[in-house]
ZAPA-485372 format. One line per 2 residues: number of its first residue (from 0); their letters; for each residue x negated, y, z negated of C-alpha. Coordinates in Angstrom, 3 decimals, decimal comma. Layout:
<pts>
NUM	a	X Y Z | ...
</pts>
This chain:
<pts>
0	xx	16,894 5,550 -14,085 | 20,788 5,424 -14,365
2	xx	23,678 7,627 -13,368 | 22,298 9,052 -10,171
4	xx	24,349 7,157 -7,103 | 25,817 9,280 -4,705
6	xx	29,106 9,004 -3,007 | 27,722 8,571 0,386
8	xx	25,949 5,461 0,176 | 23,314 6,718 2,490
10	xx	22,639 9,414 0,125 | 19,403 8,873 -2,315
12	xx	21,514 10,152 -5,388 | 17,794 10,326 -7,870
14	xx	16,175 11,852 -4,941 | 18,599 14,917 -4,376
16	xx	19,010 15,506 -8,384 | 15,736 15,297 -9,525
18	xx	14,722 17,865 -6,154 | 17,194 20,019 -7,527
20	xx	15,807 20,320 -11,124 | 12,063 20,402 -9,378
22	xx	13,334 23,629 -6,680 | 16,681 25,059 -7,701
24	xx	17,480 24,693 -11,656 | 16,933 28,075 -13,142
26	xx	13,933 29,535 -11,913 | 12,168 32,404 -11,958
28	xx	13,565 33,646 -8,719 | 17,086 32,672 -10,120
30	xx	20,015 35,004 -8,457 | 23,467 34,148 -6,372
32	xx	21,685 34,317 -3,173 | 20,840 30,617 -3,547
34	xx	22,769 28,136 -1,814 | 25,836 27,184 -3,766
36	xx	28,452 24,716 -2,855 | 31,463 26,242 -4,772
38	xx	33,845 23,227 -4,064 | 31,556 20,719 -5,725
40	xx	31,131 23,177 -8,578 | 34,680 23,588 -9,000
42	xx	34,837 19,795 -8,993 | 32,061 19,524 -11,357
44	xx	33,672 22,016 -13,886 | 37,138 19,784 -13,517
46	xx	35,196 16,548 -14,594 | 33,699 18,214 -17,570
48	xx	36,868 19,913 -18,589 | 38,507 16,257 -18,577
50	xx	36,029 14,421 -19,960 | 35,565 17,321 -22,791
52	xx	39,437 16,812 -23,337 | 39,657 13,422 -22,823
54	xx	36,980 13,080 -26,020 | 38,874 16,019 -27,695
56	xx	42,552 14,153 -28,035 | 40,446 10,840 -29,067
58	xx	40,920 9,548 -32,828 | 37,298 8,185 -33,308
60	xx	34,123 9,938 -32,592 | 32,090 8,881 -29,756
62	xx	29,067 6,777 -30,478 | 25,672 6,246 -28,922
64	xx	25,451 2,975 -27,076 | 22,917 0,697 -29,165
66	xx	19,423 0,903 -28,377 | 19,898 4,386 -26,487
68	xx	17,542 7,153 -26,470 | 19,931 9,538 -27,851
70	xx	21,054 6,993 -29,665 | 17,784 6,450 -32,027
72	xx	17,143 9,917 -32,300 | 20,556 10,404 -34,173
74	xx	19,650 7,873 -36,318 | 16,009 9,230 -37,239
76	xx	18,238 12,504 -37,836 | 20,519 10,960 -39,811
78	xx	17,778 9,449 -42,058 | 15,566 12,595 -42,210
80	xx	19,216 14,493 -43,374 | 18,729 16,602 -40,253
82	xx	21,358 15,359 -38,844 | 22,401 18,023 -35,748
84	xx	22,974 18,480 -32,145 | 22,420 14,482 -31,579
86	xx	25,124 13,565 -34,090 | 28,163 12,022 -32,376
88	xx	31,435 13,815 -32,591 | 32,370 16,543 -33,981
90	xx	31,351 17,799 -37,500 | 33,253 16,972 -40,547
92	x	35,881 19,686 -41,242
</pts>
């Protein structure tokens, strides 16, 4: 599994995200009394911003690296003519 290193090297990047979806993403018990580091979500919400901009002031679309999961589900899409959520870029204006 990709995209999971950490910063800290000693850190087991997989480990701590995949615990986090398993104990902390949305459950039922789901308030603001959990544990929340709001300088890494501010940091988090500054990545996405630039990367959603970054994309946004592009000239081409984005596109699925070959063989990737996403990737071949856009293309079943695309062939079915339910082409939606997986399609890459933004819709035709």
């Amino acid at each position: 599994m990709k995209g999971f290193k950490a910063v800290d090297p000693k850190l087991n990047g997989k480990e701590i995200a995949l615990e986090w979806e398993k104990t902390r993403h949305h459950p039922a018990q789901d308030d603001m009394n959990q544990p929340l580091n709001f300088d890494a979500a501010a940091k988090f919400t500054r990545v996405d911003f630039a990367v959603g901009y970054l994309l946004a002031e592009e000239t081409t679309r984005p596109t699925w690296n070959q063989g990737d999961f996403f990737a071949e589900l856009a293309k079943k899409e695309q062939q079915t003519g339910k082409a939606g959520a997986l399609q890459a870029g933004p819709p035709e204006r």
